[in-house]
N, C-alpha and C positions, 0 to 999 in steps of 0.2 A: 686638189687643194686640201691641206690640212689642217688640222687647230693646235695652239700651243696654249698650254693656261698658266698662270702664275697667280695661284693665293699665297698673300702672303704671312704664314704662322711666325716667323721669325724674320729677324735681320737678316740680307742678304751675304753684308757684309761686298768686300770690293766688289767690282763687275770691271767689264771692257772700258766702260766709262770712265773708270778710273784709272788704265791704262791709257788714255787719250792716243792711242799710235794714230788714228786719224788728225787728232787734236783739232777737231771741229765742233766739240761740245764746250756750252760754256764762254765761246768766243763773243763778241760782240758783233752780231752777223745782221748786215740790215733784213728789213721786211722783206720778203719776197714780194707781197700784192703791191708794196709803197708803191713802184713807177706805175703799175695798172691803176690805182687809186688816183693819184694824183692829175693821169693824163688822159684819166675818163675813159678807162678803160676794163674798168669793174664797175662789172655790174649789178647796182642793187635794188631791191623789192620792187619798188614803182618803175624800173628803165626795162623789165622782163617783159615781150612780146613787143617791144618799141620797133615799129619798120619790118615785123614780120607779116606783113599781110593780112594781119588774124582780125576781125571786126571787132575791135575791142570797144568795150562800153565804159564808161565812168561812174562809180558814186559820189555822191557827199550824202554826208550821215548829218540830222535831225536830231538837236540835243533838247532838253529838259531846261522850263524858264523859271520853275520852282527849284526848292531845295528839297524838299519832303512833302510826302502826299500818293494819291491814284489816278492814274490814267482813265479821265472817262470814256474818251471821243477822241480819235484822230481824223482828220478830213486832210483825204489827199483827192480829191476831187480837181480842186483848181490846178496841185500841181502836174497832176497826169491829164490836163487837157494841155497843158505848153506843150508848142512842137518840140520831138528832139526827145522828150521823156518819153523811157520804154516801160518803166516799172517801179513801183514804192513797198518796198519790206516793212510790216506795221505788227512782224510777228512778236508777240510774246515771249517768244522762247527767247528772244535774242539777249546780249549781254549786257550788263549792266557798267560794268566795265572790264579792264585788263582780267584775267583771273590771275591769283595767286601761283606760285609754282609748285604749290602742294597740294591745289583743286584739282580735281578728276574733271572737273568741266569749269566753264567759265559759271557763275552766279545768275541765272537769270533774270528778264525784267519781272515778270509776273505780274504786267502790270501798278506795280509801283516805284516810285522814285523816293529817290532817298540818298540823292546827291544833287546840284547845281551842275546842268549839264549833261547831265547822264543819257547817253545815247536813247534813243527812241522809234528810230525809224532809218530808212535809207535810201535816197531817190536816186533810181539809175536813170541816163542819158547818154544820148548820142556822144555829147562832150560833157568835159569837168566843168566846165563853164555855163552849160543850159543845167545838170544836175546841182549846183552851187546856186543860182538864181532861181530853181523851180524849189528848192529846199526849204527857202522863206514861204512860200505858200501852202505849204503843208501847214495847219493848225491843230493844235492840239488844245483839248480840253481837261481840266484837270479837276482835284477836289481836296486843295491845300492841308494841309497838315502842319501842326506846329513843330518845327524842327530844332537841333540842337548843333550850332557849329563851333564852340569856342570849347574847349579841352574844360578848359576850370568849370564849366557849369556843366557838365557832365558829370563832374568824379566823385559828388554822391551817390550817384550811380552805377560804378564801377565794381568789376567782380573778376572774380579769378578764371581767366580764361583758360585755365589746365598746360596739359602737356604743349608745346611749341615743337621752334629746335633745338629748345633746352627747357626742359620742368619752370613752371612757371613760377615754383618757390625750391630754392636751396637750400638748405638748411644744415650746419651743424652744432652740437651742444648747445648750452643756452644765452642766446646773444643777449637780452635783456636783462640777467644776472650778471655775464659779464662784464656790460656797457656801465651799470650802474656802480660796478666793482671799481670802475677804473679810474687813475689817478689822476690823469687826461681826458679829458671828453669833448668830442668833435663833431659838431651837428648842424650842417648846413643844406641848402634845398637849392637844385639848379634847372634850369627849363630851356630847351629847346625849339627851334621852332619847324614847321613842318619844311619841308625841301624838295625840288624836281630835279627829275632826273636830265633833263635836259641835254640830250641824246644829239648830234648835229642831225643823224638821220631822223625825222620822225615816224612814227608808227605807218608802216603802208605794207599793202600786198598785191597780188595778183590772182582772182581765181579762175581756174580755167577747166571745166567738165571735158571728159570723154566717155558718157556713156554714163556711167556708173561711175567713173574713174576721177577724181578731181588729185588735179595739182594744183596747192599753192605755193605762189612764192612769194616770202615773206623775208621777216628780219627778225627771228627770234634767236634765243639764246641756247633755248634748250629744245633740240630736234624733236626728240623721241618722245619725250615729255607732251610735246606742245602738240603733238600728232596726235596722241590720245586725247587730248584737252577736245580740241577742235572737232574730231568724232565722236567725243559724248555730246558736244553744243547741235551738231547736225544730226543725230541718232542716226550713224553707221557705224560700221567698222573700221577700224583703222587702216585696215589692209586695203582699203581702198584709198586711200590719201597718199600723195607723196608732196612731201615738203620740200623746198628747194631755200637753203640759205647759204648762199657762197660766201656772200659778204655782206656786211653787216656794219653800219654808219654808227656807232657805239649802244651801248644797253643801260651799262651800272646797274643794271637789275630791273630797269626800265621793262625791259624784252623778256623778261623770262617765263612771264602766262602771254599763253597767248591771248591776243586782242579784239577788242569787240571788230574793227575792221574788218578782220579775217572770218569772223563769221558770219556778219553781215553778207561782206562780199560773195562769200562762196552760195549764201542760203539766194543772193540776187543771179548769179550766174547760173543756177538748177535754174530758174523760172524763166530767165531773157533768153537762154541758150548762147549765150556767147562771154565769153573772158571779160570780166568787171575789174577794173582796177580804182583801187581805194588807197588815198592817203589822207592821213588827217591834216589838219589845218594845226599849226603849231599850238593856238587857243583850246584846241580840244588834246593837244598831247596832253598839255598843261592839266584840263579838266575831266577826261574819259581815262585816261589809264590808270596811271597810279602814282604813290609821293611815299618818301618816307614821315611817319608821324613826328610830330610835335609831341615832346615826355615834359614832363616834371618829377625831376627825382631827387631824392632825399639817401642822402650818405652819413653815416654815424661810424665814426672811429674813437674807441676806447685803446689807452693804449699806458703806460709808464712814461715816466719823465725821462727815460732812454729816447722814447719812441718806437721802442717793442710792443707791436700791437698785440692784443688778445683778445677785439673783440672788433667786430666790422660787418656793416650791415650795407644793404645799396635795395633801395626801394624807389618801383619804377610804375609812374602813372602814364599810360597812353594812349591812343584812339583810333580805332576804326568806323566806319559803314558799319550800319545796321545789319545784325546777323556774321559779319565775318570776324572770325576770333584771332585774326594773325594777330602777334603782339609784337612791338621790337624788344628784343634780348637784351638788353641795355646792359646787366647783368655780368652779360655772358664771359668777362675777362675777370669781374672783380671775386669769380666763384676760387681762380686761380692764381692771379695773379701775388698775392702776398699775403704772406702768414698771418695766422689769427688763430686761438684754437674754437671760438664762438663766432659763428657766423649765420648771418640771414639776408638771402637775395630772392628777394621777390618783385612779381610784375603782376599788375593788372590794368582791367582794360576798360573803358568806357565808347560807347555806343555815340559819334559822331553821326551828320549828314557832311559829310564832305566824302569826296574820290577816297577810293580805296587807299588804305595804307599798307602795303609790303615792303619789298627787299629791295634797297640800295646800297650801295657798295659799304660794305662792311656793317651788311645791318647789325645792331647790338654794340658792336664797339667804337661806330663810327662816332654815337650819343655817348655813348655809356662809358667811354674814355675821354669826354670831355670834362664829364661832371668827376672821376673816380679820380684822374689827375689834376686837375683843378683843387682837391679836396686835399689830395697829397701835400700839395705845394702848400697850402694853409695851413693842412698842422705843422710841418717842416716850420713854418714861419713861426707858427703859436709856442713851438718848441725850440728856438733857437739853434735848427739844425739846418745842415744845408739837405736840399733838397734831396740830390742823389747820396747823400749817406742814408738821408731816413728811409730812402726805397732799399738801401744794401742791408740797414739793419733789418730788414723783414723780407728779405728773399728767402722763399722756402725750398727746403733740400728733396723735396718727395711735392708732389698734390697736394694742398693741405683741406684738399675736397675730399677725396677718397684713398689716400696715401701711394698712389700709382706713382710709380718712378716718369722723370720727364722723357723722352725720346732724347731730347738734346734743350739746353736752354742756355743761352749765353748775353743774356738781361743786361746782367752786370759788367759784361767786356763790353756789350754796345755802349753804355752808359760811361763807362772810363772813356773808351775810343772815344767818341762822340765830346766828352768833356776835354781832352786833351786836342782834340784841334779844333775845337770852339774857342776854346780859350776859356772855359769856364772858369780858373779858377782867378781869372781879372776882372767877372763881372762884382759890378757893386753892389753888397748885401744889404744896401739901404735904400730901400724905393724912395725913387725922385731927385737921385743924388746925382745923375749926369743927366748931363744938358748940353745942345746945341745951338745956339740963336734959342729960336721960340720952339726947339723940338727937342722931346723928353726922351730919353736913349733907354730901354731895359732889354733885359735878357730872362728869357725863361727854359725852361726843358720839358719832357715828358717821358713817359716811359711808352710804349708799342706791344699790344700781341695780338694775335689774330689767330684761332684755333682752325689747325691743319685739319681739313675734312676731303676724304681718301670715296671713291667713286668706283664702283662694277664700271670697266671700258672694254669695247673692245676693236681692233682695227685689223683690216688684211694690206699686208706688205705681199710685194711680187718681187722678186729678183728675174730679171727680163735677160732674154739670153745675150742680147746687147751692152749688159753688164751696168744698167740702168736698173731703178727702183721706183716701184709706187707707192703711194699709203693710201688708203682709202679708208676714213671713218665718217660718220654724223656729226661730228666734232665741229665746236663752229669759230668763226674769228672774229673777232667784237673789237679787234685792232689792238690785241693784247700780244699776236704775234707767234699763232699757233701755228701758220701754217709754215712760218721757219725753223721754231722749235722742234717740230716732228720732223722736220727733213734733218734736223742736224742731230734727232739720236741715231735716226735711220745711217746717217752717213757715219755715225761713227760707228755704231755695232759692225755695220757691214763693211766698210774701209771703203766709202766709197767720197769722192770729191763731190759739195753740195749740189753742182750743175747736174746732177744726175740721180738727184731725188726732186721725184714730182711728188704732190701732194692733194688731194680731192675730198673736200670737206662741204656741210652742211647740206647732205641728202640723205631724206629718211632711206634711201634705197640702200642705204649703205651701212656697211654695220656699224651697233650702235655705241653711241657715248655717252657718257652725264653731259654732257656738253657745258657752253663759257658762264659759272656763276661758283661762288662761295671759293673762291681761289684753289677750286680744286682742278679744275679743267688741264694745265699742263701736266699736271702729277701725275694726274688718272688716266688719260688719255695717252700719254708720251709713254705710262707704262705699258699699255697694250700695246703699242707700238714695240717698245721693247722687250716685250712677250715672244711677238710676231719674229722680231728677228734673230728670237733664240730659237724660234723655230727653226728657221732657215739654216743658222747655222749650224746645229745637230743635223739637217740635210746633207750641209757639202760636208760635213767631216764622217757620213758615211757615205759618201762617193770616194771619199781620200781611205776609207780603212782607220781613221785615227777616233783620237777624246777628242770631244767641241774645247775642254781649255787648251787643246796642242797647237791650236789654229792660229793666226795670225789674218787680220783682214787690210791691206793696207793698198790707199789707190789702185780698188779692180783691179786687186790681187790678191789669192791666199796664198798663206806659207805655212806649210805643214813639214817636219821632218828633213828641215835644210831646203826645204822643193818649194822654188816659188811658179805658182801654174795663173794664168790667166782668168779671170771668172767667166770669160767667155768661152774661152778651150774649156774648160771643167763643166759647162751647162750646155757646152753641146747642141743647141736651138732648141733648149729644156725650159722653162721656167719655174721655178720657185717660189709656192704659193702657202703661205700658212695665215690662216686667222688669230690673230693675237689677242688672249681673254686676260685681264686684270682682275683680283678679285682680294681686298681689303680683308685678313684674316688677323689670327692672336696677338700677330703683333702691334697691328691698329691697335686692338680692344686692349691689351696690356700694359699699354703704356699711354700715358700721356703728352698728346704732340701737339707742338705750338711754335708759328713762329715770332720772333722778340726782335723790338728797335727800341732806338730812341730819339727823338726829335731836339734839335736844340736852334732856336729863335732868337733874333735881335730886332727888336721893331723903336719906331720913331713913332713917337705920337705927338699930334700939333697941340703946344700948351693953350693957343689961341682958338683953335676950331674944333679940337676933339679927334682931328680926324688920326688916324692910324695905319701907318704904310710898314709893310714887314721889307727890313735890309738886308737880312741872312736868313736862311734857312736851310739847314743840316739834317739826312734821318742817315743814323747810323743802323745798318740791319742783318739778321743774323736769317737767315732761313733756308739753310741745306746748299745744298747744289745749287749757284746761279747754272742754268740754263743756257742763256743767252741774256750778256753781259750791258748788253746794247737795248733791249726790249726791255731785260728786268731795269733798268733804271729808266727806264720811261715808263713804265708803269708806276715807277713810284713816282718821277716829276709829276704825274697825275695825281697822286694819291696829296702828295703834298699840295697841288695849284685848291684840288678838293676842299684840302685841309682850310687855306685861305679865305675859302669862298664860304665853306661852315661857317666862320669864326665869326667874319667880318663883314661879308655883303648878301649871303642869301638868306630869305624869308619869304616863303607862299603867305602872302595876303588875303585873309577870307572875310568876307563882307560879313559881318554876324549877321544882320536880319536875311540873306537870303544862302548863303554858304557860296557864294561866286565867289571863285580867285580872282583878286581885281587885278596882280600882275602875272596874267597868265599869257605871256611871251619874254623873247629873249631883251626883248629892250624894257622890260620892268622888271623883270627876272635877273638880278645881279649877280651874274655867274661874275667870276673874278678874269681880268683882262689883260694883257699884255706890261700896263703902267701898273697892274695890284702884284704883279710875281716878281720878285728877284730874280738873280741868280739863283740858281737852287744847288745844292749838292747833295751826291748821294753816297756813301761807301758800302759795302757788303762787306764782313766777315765770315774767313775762310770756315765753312762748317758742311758737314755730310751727316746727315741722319740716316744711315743703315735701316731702321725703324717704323721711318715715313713712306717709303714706296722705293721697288729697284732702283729708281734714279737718284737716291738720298738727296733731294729734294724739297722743298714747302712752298704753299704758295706766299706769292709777294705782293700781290695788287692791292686787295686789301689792306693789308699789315701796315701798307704804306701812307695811309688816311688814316688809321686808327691814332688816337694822341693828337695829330697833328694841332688840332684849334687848342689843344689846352695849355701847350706851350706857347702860343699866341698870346693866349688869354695872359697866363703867370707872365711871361714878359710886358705886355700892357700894365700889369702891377706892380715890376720890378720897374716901370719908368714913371709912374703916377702916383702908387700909392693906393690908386682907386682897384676893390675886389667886384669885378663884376661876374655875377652869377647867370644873364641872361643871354643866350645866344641868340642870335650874332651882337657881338658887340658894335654897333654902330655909335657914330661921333656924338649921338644926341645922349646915349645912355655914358660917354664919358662925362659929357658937359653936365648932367644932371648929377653923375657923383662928382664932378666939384663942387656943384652948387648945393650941394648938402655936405659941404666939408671935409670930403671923405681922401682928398688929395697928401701925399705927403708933408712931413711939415719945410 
């Protein structure tokens, strides 16, 4: 076996991929795992060692009845006298919740609580059902503490919690000289509320000792990552872990630390001697893992009676757990997105007891483009401009952060396209001015980016002398539709028909990837793939005597020199084996890359009940190389259903005197449902980023939720009249801005 490495200092510039002679890249190619999925026949976290004979044991985990405070006293006395109970974990070390995907370990208890719910212990049993029943009798004693669960009473408290995944203050020239300069002045404050990730699969694992040796198998995100997580929480080394995630019942960022489960489980399985499996109870996904926070932010545009901004600011209040400094990036679009020559984005952070806040799908923009496009649309109004000209008069030609040229940006074609078969230019520029019966017609838009972020991967492809192909990486599938995507660079580099790429994903034993989060996973990973098979091919073209570009690879066949040979005749019962390395060089760091949409909305709202039903919904989207044609628009039908659910129905409810999520499942928890979605549509624009990675590529997942609620929102305005600033807009916060007048005339 050999290795191929690809850093990349420059644009590639074409590849094979862009020859398509297989023409299997890019196609609209369903799932591979769908029928395995579907007819239960993938297998996940909780179904491992089911009917293998192995004496498997059960947990249920032991939560926290305060919100803040110290652990005096645990008594599992009564629980470990029920028949059926083998053992209670009441260690200290254990986790407090999910960890972060940028912790080296999960957070500890140490003894203190400082969330509603927070894991505390772990009763193993015969069955799930003696360790669920022996769980209540486990008692804990405590020594309350006055806690903090509501964001706003926090934020005198609030400090700058430094570097992130972006500086926690941007800054260029002087925004407060600008702002005051300016001839226009634009200063409004919007809030978010906090959100679950609400995964169908829930948190579960299996652990299972040999010796020294434990495998778990889990559902996380990020393999290699989470393997070290979980070996600093148990103090080994990693090299003794292997993790196994083939498949994985969704994340959004949910799955990306690993889980207090996993470490419970594994620290119950050293002590019982036998495989423990642990899934949570939906109520504790809800309350032990993790949420994205709840912000309040305040946007300030200074600008001319043009609408030529030159001064713009995006200020972001938000909350964690005691001790953990993750911030959301709220920021993170408005540092680029549109010109200013005075600018200031900052975040800070204030000290909750509620569940950890991290990363959900499109942390930073998912918020932070609700309130920046929402803002848009207001001065657009205050200004007598339509909305997408006032985004065209401020498109910048360079970064106007650090004057770095773009990789590709195509903003402004999304934003025409998108306008042209919406029909924007028939909507009515007077909120409240069409009507149906008792329902109020608007239309709004928004603009989309989501900053491309590029990943060290690396993967080993086989060409088998059978004229069949493997791929094997750590790489995971969270039903974004990785494991078709890597069969179809594989088939097209090699000219091979998809039937004859296999694909073997989420084991640490395998080598390794960033695995599925921050829309980098296909880009980074597809590229070691693509690495691996430039390896190979520099193989058969010195079996042929020729240059790897003289080659031609076409259905398990090469053509070299007029001579077309068989892949099998040419490998001879040989295989071909090279480890594929990807590695993000100058031409990441010299340019700036991002991908661009635009959402455009038609929503009804009822004049009668407030209520709000979305009738269209369009993202026009620009981001490199579609992949696969069929996957990437269902990641974005996601990103937009997401979008829906932001805007309109989800809210984590926190009891303020004690920090309990009061709807912590799926029937209080208003994820958006079959009657909340349209029709959805989606288009991609033809675009190849040479720039972004050898498969001139971006990710889409993301990109596809970013904006979506704010074109919601703007259209809710363009049918009422009413500016709501509070997320989710729900029917009582319409009815409350009629009843303060605020409706059109």
């Amino acid at each position: 076996m050999s290795e191929h490495t690809i850093q990349m200092d420059k644009p590639i510039g074409e590849t094979r991929l862009d020859r398509r002679v297989q023409d299997v890249i890019g196609k609209g190619v369903a799932r591979h795992e769908g029928p395995l999925k579907v007819s239960g026949r993938a297998t996940y976290a909780y179904e491992n060692l089911a009917g293998d004979g192995k004496n498997v044991a059960y947990g249920f985990i032991v939560t926290s009845t305060i919100g803040a405070g110290k652990i005096k006293r645990i008594d599992a006395v009564a629980a470990l006298g029920k028949a059926g109970v083998l053992h209670v974990v009441t260690d200290s070390d254990g986790p407090r919740a999910s960890a972060d995907p940028g912790d080296k370990k999960p957070t500890a208890i140490n003894g203190q609580i400082t969330h509603y719910g927070q894991p505390v212990a772990l009763v193993v049993a015969e069955s799930f059902e003696t360790a669920r029943d022996a769980a209540k009798l486990v008692t804990v004693e405590y020594e309350p503490t006055e806690g903090t669960y509501a964001l706003e009473d926090a934020q005198d408290k609030a400090f700058d919690p430094g570097q992130g995944v972006m500086p926690s203050i941007v800054k260029k020239g002087d925004f407060d000289k600008g702002f005051a300069a300016a001839e226009i002045k634009f200063d409004q404050t919007y809030t978010t509320t906090s959100q679950s990730h609400s995964a169908m699969e829930p948190h579960a694992c299996v652990a299972e000792w040999n010796g020294d040796e434990l495998t778990l198998y889990g559902c996380y995100q990020l393999v290699s990552t989470n393997v070290g997580q979980l070996a600093a929480a148990l103090g080994i080394d990693k090299s003794h872990i292997r993790m196994v995630n083939p498949y994985i019942g969704g994340g959004f960022g949910g799955k990306l630390g690993i889980g207090p489960e996993s470490v419970f489980a594994a620290k119950a399985a050293k002590v019982v001697g036998r495989p423990v499996k642990l899934a949570l109870t939906r109520q504790q996904v809800y309350q032990d893992t993790s949420r994205r926070t709840d912000t309040i932010q305040r946007i300030r545009i200074g600008c001319d009676r043009n609408g030529v901004i030159n001064a713009i600011s995006h200020d972001t209040l938000c909350g964690n757990t005691p001790g953990d400094t993750v911030f959301e990036p709220a920021g993170i679009s408005t540092v680029f997105l549109y010109d200013g020559e005075n600018r200031l984005i900052t975040h800070r952070l204030a000290e909750v007891n509620v569940v950890l806040a991290s990363a959900m799908r499109a942390p930073g923009e998912a918020v932070g483009m609700l309130a920046l496009e929402n803002a848009m649309d207001e001065l657009a109004e205050q200004l007598g401009i339509d909305p997408i000209e006032l985004r065209k008069r401020n498109e910048p030609k360079v970064d106007p952060q650090d004057g770095k040229p773009f990789s590709s940006r195509m903003l402004v074609e999304c934003m025409e396209e998108g306008g042209k078969r919406f029909g924007w230019a028939n909507r009515s520029k007077v909120p409240g001015a069409r009507r149906e019966g008792e329902w109020l017609i608007g239309t709004g838009m928004a603009a989309a980016s989501r900053k491309n972020l590029l990943q060290k991967a690396s993967a080993k492809v086989e060409l088998r002398p059978d004229g069949s192909a493997t791929i094997e990486t750590d790489m995971t599938d969270i039903g974004t539709g990785t494991y078709t995507i890597l069969s179809q660079i594989a088939a097209e580099m090699l000219g091979l028909p998809l039937d004859k790429v296999a694909v073997t994903l989420g084991d640490s034993d395998l080598p390794q990837a960033p695995g599925s989060g921050g829309s980098w996973g296909a880009n980074s990973s597809g590229s070691s793939v693509y690495a691996a098979c430039e390896g190979i091919i520099e193989k058969i073209a010195a079996k042929l005597g020729v240059e790897p570009a003289g080659l031609t690879l076409k259905d398990g066949t090469v053509i070299a020199d007029n001579k077309q040979t068989a892949l099998t005749e040419l490998l001879a019962g040989e295989p071909i084996t090279v480890t594929g390395t990807f590695k993000p060089g100058d031409a990441f760091k010299g340019t700036h890359q991002a991908s661009y949409g635009a959402h455009f909305c038609e929503v009804a709202v009822n004049a009668v009940t407030g209520e709000t039903r979305v009738r269209r919904l369009m993202t026009v989207a620009a981001a490199g190389r579609i992949l696969n044609e069929k996957t990437a628009t269902s990641q974005s039908y996601g990103g937009q259903i997401f979008g829906i659910g932001a805007t309109l129905t989800e809210e984590l409810v926190v009891d303020p005197r004690t920090g309990l999520i009061v709807n912590h499942d799926l029937a209080e928890y208003h994820v958006p449902v079959n009657a909340d979605v349209p029709q959805l549509e989606v288009v991609f624009l033809d675009e190849r980023d040479h720039a972004a990675s050898p498969l001139a590529s971006k990710g889409i997942g993301e990109l596809a939720l970013s904006g979506v609620g704010a074109a919601i929102s703007n259209a809710i305005h363009n049918a009422t009249g009413i500016r709501l600033r509070d997320y989710p807009m729900t029917l009582d916060k319409v009815l409350a801005g009629w009843a303060a007048g605020k409706q059109a005339a």
